[in-house]
C-alpha positions in Angstrom: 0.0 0.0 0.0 1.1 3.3 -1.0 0.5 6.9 0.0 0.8 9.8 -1.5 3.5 12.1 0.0 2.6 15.8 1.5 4.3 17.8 -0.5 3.1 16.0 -3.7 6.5 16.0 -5.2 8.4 13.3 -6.8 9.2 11.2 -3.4 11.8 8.3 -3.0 9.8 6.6 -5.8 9.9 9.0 -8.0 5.7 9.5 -8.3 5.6 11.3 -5.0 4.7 8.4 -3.2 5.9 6.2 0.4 4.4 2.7 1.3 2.3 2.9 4.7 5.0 2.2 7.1 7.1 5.3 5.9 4.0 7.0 6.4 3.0 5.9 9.9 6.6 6.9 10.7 6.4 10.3 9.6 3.5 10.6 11.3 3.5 13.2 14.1 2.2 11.2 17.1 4.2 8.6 15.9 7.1 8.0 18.8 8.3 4.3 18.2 9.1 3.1 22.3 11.2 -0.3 22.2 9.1 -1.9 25.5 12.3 -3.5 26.5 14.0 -1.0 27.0 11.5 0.8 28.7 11.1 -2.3 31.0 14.6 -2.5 31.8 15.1 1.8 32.5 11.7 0.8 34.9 13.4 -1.9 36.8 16.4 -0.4 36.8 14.7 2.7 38.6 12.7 0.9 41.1 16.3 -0.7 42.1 17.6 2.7 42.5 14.7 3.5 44.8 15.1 0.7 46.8 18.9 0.6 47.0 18.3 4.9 48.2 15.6 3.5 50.6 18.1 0.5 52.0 21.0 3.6 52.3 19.0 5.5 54.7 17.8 2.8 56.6 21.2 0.4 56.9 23.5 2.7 56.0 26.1 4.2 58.0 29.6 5.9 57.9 32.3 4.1 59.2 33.0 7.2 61.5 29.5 7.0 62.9 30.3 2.7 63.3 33.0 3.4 65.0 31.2 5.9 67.5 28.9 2.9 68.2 31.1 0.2 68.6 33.3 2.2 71.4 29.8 3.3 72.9 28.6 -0.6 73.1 32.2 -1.2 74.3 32.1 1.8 77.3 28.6 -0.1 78.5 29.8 -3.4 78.2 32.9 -2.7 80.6 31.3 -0.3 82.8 28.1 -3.4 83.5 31.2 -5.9 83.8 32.7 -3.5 86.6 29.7 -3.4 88.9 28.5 -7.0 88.3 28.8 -8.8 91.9 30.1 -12.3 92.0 28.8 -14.2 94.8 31.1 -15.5 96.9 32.6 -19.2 96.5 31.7 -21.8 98.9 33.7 -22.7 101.8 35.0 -25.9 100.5 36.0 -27.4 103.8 33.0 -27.9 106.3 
């Protein structure tokens, strides 16, 4: 199938005319999307969300690790300083 060009002059054939494929192409609401690439630029963006979303909640700077290691270390040693033994048993009765 063949359509006649706009401008009515002599066209790639020669007679002013394109098949229907060049014409649905020049066609102005005609923006060809390849799906898999739009299906792969949508996962790939939902990954960067959820990677963002893992960074705010898990993430943290080694400086700010650091701070709560000596922290958890402090309270550790400072509950193993006041932690009362009971005294052993008299072993002769």
């Amino acid at each position: 199938m063949f359509v006649r060009c706009k401008s009515g002059g002599s066209g790639r054939y020669g007679l002013g005319l394109f098949s229907a494929a060049e014409a649905w192409q020049n066609h102005p609401m005609s923006n060809v999307t390849n799906l898999n690439q739009f299906r792969k630029a949508k996962a790939r963006a939902g990954k960067r969300a959820q990677a963002d979303a893992n960074a705010v909640k898990f993430g943290r700077s080694k400086a700010e690790r650091a701070r709560d290691e000596a922290s958890e270390s402090a309270a550790s040693r400072h509950l193993d300083g006041h932690k009362i033994t009971p005294p052993k048993a008299d072993p002769t009765p």
